[in-house]
Backbone bond lengths (Angstrom), bond angles and torsions (degrees), N, CA, C in turn:
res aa  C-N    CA-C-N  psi(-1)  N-CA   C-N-CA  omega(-1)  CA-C   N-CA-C  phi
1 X - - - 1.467 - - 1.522 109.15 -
2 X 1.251 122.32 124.51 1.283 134.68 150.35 1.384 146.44 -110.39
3 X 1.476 132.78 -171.23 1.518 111.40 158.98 1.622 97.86 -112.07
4 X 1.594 108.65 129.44 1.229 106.62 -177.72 1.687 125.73 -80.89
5 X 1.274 123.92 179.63 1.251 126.72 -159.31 1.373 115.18 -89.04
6 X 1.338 113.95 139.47 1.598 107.50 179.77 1.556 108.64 -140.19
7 X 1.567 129.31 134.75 0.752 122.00 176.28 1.336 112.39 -78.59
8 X 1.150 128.79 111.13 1.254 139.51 159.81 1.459 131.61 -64.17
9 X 0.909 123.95 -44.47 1.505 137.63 157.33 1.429 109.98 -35.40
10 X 1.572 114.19 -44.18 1.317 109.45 -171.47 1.419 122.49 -77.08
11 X 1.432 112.91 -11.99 1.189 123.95 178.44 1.383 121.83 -76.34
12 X 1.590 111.96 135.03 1.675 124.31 176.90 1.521 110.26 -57.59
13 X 0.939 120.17 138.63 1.450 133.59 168.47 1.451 113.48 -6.15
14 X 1.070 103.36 -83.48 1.303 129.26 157.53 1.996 110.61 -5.57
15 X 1.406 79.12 -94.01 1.315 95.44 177.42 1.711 122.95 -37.65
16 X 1.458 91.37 -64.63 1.528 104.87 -172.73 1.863 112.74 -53.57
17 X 1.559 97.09 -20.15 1.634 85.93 -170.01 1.890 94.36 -102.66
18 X 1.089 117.24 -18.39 1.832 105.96 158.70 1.467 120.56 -78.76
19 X 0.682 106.22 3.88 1.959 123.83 176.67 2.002 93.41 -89.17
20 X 1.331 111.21 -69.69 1.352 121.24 -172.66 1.827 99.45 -56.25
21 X 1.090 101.20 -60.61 1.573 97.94 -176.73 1.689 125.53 -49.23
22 X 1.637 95.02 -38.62 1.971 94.62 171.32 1.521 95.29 -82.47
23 X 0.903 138.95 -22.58 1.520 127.30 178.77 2.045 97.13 -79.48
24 X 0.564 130.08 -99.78 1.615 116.95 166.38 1.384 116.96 -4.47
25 X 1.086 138.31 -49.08 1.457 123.37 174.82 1.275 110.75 -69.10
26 X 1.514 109.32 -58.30 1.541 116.84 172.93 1.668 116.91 -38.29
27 X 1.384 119.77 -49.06 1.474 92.90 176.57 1.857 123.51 -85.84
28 X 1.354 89.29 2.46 1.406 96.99 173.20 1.544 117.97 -91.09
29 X 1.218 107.48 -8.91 1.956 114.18 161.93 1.161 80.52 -78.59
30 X 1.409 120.74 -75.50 1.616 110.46 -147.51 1.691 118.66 -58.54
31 X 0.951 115.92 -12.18 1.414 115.32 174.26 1.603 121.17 97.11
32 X 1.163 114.86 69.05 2.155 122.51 177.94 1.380 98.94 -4.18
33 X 1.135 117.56 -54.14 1.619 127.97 -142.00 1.450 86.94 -87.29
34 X 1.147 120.08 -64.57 1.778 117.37 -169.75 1.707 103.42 -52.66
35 X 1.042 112.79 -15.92 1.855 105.15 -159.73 1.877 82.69 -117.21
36 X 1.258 109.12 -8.97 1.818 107.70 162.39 1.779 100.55 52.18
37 X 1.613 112.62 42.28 1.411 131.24 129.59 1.448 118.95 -81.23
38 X 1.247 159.00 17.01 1.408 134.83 -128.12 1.587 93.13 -98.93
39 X 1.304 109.20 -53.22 1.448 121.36 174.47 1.657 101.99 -32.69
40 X 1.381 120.00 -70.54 1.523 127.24 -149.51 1.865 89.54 -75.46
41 X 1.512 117.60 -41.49 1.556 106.92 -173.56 1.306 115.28 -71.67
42 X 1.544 118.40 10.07 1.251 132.66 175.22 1.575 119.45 -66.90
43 X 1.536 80.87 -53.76 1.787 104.90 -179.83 1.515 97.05 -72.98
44 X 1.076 132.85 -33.74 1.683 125.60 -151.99 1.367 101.55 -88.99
45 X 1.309 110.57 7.54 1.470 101.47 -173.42 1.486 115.34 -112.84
46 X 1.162 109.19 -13.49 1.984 132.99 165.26 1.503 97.83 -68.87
47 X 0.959 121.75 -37.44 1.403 129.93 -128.37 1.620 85.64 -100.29
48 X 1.646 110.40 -45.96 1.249 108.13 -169.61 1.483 101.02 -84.59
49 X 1.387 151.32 -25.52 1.208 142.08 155.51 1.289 123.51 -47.71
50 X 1.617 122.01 -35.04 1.175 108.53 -169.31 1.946 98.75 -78.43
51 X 1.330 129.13 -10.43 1.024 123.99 -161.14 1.792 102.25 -102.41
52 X 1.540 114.39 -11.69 0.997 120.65 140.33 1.813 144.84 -52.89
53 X 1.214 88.29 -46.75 1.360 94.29 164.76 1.554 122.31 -86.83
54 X 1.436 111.70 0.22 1.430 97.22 177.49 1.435 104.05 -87.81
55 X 1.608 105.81 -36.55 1.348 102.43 171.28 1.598 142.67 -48.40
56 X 1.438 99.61 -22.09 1.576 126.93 173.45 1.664 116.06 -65.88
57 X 1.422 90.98 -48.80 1.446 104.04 177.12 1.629 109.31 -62.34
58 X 1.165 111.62 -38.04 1.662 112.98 -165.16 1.712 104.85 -69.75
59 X 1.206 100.50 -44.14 1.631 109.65 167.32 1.512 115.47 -77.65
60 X 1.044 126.44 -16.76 1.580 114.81 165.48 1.744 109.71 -131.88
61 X 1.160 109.51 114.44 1.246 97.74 157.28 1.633 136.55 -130.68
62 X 0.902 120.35 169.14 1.794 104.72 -176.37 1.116 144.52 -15.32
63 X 1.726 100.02 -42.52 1.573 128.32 -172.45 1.413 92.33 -92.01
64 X 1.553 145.16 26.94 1.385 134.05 -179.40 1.355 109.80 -78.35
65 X 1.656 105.40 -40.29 1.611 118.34 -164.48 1.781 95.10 -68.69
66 X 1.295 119.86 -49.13 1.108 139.66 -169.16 1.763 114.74 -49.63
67 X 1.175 93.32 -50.02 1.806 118.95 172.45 1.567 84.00 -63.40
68 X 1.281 125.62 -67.56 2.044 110.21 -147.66 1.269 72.14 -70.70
69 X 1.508 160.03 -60.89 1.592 118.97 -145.49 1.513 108.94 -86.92
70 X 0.711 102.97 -12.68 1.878 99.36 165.32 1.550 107.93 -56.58
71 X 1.456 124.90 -57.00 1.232 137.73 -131.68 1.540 72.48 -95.99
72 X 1.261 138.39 -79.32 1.781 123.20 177.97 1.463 121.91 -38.05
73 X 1.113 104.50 -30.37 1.531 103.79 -179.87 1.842 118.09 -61.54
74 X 1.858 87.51 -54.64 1.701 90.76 160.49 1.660 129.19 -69.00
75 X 1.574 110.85 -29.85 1.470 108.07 164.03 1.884 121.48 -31.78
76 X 1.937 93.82 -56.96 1.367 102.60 176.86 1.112 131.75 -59.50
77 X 1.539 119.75 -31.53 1.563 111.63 156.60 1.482 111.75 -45.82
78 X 1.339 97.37 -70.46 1.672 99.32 -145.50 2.235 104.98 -68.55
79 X 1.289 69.82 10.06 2.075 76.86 175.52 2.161 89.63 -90.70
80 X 0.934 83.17 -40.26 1.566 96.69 -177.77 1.903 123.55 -51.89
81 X 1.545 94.91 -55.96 1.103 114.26 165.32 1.546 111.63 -40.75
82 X 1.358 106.74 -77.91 1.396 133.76 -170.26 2.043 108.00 -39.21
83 X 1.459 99.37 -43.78 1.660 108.85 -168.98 1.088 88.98 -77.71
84 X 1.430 130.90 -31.03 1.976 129.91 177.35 1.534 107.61 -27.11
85 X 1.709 61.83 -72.12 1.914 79.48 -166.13 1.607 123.90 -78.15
86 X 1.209 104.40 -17.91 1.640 92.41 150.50 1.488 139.70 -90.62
87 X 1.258 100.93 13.52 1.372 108.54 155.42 1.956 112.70 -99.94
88 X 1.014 97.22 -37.38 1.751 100.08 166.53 1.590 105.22 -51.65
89 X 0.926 144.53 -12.50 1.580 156.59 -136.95 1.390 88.19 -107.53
90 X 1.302 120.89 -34.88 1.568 151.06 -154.20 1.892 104.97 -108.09
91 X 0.745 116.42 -23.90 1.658 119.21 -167.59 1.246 87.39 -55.46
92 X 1.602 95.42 165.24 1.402 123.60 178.13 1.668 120.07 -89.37
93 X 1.956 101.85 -17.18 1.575 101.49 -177.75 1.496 92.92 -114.71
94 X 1.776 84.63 125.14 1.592 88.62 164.02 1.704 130.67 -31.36
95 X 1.222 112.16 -32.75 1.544 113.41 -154.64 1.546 88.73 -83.66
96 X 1.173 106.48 -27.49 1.870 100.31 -162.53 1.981 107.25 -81.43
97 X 1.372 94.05 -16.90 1.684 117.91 177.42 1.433 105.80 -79.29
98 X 1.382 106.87 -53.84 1.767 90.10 179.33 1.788 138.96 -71.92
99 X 1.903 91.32 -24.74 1.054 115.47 167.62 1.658 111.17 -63.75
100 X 1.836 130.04 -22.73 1.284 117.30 -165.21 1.787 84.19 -99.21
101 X 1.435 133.26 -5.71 1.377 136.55 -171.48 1.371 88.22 -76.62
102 X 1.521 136.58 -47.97 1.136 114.09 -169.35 1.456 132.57 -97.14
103 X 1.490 87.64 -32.93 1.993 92.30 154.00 1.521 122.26 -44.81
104 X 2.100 111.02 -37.44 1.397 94.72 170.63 1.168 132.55 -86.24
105 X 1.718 117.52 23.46 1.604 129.16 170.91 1.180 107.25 -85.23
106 X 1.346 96.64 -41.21 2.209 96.75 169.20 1.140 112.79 -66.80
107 X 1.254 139.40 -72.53 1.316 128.38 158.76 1.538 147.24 5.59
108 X 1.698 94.80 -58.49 1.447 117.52 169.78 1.087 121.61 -89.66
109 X 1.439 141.49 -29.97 1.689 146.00 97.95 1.630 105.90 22.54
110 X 1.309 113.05 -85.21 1.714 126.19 -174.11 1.721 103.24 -67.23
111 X 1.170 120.98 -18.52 1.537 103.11 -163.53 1.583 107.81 67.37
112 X 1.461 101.07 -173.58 0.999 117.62 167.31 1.339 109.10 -94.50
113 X 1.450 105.67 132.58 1.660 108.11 -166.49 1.262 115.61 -114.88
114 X 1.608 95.88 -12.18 2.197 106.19 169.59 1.380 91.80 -61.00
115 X 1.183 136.80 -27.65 1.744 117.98 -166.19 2.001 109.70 -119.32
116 X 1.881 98.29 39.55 1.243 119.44 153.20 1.358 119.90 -75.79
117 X 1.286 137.42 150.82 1.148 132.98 150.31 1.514 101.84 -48.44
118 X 1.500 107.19 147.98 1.717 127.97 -165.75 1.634 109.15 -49.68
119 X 1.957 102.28 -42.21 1.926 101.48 -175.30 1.586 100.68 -61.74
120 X 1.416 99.74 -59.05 1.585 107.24 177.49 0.871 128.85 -20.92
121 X 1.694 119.41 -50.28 1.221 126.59 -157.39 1.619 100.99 -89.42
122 X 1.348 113.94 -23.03 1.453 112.48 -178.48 1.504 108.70 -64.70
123 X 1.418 117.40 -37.85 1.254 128.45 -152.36 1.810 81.48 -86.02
124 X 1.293 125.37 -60.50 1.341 115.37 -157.42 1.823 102.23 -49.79
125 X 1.070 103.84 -43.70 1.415 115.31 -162.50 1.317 95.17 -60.97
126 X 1.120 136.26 -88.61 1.374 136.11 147.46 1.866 109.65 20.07
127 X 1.102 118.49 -72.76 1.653 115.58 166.74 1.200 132.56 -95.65
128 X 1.305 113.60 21.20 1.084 134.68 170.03 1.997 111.89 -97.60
129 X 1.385 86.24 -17.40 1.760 80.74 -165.46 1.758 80.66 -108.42
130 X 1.590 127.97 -34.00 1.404 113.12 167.01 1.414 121.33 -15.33
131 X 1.662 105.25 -57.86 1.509 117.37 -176.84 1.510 120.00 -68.72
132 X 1.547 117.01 -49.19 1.262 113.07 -165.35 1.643 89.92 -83.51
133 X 0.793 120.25 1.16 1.873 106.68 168.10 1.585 108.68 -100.10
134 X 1.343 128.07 5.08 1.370 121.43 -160.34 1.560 86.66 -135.76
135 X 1.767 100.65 -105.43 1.657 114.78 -160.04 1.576 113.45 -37.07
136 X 1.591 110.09 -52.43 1.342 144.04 -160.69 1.634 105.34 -104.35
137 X 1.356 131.54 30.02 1.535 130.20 -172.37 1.683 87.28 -88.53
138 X 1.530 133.97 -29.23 1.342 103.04 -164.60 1.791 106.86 -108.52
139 X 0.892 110.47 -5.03 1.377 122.94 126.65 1.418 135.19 -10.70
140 X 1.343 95.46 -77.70 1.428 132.18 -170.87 1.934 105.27 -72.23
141 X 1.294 88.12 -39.99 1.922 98.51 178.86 1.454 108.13 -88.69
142 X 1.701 122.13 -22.07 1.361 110.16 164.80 1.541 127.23 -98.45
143 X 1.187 111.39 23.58 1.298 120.62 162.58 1.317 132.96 -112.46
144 X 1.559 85.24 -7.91 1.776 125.22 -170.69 1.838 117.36 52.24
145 X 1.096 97.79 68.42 1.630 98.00 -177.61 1.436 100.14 -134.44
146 X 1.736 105.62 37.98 1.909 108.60 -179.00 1.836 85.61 -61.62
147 X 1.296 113.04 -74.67 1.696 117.50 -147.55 1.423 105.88 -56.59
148 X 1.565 137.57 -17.97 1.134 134.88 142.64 1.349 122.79 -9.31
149 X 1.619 82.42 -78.22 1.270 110.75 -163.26 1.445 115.95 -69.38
150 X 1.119 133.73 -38.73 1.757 137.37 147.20 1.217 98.94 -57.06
151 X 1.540 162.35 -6.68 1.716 145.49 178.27 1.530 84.51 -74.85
152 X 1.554 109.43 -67.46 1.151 123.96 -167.19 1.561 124.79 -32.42
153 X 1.615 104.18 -55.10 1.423 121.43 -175.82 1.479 93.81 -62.16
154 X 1.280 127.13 -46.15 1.332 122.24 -177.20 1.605 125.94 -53.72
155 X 1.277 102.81 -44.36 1.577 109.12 179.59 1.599 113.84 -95.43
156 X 1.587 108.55 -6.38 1.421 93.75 145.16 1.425 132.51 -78.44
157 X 1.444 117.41 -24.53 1.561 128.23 -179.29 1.845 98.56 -72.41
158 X 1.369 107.95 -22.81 1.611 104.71 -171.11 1.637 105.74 -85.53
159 X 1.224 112.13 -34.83 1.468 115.35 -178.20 1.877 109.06 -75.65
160 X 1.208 106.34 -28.12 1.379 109.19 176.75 1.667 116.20 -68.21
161 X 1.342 84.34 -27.83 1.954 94.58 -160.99 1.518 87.48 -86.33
162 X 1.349 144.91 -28.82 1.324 154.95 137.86 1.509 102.59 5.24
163 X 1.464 93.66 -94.03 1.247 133.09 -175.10 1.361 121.39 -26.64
164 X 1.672 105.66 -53.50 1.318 144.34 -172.19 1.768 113.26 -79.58
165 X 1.309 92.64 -19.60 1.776 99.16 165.15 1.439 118.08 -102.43
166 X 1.207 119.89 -14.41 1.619 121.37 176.26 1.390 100.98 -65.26
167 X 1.338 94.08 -51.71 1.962 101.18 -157.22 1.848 90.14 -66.09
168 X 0.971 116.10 -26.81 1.208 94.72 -162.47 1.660 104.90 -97.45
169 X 1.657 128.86 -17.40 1.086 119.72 135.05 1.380 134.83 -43.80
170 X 1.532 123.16 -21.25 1.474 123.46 -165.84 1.742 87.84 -107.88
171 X 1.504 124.48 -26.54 0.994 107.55 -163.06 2.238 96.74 -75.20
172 X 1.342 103.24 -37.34 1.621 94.54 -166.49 1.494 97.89 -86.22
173 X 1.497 150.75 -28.80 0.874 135.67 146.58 1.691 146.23 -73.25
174 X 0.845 113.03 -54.25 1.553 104.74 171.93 1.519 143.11 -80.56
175 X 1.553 92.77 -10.91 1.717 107.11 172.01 1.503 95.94 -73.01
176 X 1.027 118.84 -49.81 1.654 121.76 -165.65 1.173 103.00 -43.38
177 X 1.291 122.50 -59.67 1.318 130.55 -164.14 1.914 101.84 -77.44
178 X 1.280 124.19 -35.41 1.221 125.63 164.94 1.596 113.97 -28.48
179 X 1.667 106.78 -76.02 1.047 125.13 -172.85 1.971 114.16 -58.58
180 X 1.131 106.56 -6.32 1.311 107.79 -167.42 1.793 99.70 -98.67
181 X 1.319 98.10 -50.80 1.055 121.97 176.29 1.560 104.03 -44.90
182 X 1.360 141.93 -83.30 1.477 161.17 167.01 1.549 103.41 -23.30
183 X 1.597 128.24 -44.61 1.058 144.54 154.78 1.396 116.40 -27.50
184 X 1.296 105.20 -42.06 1.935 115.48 -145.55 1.533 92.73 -111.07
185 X 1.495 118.92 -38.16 1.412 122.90 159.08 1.002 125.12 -72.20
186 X 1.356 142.02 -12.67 1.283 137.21 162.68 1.895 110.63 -70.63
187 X 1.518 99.42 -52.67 1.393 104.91 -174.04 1.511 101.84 -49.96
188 X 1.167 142.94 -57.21 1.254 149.98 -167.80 1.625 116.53 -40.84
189 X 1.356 86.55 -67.21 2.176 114.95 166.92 1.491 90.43 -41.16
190 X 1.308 116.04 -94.69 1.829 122.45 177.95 1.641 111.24 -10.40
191 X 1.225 129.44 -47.00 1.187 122.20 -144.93 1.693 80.42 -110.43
192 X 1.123 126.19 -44.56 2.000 112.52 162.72 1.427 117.39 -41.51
193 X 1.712 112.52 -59.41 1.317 115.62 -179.18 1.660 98.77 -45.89
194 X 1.033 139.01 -54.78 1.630 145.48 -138.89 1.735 104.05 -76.90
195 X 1.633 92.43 -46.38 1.300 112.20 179.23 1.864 114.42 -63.39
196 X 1.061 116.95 -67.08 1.598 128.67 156.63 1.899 119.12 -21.17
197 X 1.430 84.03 -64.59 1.563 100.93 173.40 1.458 110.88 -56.53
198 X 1.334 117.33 -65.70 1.562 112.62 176.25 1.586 135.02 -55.24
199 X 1.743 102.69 -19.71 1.217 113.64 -174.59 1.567 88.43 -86.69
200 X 1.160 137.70 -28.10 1.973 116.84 -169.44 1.415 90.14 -99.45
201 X 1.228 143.53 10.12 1.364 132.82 143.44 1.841 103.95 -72.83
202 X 1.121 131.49 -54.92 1.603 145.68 -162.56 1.727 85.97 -63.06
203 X 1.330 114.42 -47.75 1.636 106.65 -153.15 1.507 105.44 -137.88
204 X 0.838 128.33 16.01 1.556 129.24 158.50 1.732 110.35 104.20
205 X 1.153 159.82 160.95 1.204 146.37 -169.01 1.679 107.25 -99.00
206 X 1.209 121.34 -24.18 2.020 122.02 153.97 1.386 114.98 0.60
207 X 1.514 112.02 -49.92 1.584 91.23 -166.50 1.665 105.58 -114.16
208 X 1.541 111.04 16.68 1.503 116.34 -171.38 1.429 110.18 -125.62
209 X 1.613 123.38 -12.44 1.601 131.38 -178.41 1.063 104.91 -68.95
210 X 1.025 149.74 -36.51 1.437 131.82 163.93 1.701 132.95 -52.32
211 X 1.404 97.16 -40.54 1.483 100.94 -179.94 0.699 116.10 -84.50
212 X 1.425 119.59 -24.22 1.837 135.98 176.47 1.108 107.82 -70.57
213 X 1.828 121.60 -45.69 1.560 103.13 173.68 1.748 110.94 -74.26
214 X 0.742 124.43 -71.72 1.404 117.03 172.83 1.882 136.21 -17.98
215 X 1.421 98.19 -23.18 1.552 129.67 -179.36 1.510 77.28 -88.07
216 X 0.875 140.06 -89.70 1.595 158.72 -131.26 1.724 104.24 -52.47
217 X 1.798 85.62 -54.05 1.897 97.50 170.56 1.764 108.79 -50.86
218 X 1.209 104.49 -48.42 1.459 84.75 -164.19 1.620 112.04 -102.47
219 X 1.286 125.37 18.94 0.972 122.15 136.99 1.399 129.88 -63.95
220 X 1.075 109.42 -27.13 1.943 122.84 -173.27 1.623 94.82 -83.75
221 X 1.126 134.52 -28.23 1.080 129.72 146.95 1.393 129.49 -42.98
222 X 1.167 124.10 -41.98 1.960 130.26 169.01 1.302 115.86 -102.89
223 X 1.822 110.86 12.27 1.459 106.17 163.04 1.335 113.73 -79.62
224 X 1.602 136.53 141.21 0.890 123.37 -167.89 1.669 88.29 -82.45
225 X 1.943 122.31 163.52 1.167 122.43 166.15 1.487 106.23 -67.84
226 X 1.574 106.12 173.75 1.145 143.80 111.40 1.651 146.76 39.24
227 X 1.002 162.54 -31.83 1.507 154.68 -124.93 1.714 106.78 -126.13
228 X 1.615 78.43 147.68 1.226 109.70 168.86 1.479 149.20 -51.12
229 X 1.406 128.65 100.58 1.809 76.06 -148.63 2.311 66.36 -151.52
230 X 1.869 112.33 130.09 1.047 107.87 173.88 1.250 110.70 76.41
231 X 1.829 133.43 -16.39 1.572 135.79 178.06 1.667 81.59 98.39
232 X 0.963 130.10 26.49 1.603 110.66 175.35 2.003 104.14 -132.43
233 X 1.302 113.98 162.34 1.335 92.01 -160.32 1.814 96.81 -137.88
234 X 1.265 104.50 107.18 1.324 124.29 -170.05 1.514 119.20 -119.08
235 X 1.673 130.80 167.58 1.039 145.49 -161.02 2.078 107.61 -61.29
236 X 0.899 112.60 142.08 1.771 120.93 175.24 1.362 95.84 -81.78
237 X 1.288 139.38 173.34 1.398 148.79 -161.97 1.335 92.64 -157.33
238 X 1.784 148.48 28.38 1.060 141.88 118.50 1.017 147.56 -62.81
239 X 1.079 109.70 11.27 1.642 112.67 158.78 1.303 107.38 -122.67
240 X 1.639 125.80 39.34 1.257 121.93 158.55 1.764 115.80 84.57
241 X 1.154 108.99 61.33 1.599 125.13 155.80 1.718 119.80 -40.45
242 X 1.534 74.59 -48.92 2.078 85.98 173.91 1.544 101.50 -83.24
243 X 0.751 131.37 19.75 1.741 124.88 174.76 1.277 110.63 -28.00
244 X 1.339 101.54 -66.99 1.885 123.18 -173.95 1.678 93.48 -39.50
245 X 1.098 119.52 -68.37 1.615 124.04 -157.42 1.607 94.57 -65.06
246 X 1.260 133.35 10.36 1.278 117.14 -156.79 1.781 86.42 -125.24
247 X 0.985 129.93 -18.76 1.582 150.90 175.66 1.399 129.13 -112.42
């Protein structure tokens, strides 16, 4: 009986740090001291906070507040836009009425795109203003919703450029430390597994089959499966082969 092998490394963020966490509780029911890790689950437990908090950081960072008022700020245009032209819908000169009849085919076309998910909405907006700056520009000038329509383009280029500085704050700061971090927690785990394993060779597996089977289950859980591929039967790449590039 052993605890079997898992590549850890290969695992997505995600994954790899709910893998560490049921393995962390688990030897903390079972007791450090009874399974005569206490020393090594000492270290593994710094080790697993600091990789906690990097993860925190990656999902929140400074520029978060900054992003939601961007992303309302552009909502309010294009809420703006929209009441334009349905009051143009309403004008008194035909020409300015038919012109808001067809702006609201584009419109209704796009949906409402303030209640896109945030990438979405960049991207819709993004081809959404393609049109009212191109096909539909005189349109757009006889209903009079040009400066709208440039607020808009503006605070979509501002919410993007937002966007475009987090990642690249999270990319030179906090991945680094991610990846270092995951590094330092793996080594730790490794040298428990090794330790565990060698001790139910030294002393029989009696006081370690339990945790070992139970460890074992949920490792088979972050093994990736199985498949077929050529009559030959090799590793799945769903649980993140590219891990590394992803950290």
């Amino acid at each position: 009986m052993k605890i079997q092998h898992l590549r850890t490394d290969k695992l997505r963020n995600d994954a790899h740090f709910q893998f560490h966490t049921e393995f962390k509780d688990l030897a903390a029911k079972s007791g450090a001291d009874a399974l005569k890790i206490g020393e090594q689950f000492q270290s593994y437990i710094p080790l697993y906070d600091k990789v906690d908090i990097a993860l925190k950081k990656i999902n929140k960072s400074i520029l978060t507040e900054q992003i939601q008022e961007a992303d309302k700020a552009r909502d309010e245009i294009w809420d703006g836009i929209i009441n334009m032209n349905a009051a143009a819908l309403k004008h008194f000169s035909p020409e300015t009425r038919e012109a808001a009849k067809r702006l609201k085919i584009v419109f209704d076309t796009y949906g409402n795109i303030a209640r896109k998910p945030l990438n979405e909405q960049t991207s819709a907006t993004y081809n959404i203003l393609q049109e009212l700056e191109g096909k539909y520009a005189g349109d757009v000038a006889v209903v009079g919703i040009q400066q709208w329509v440039a607020e808009l383009k503006a605070r979509n280029n501002a919410f993007s450029d937002l966007v475009k500085e987090r990642f690249d704050e999270s990319a030179l700061k906090t991945d680094i430390v991610l990846r270092d971090a995951r590094r330092e927690l793996d080594g730790v785990y490794r040298t428990i597994a090794e330790r565990i394993n060698a001790l139910v060779i030294v002393e029989g597996a009696l006081a370690y089959e339990t945790f070992i089977r139970t460890l074992n289950v949920i490792i088979k859980k972050y093994t990736p499966k199985k498949r077929k591929k050529n009559g030959e039967v090799e590793e799945e790449i769903d649980e993140g082969e590219e891990a590394e590039n992803e950290i």
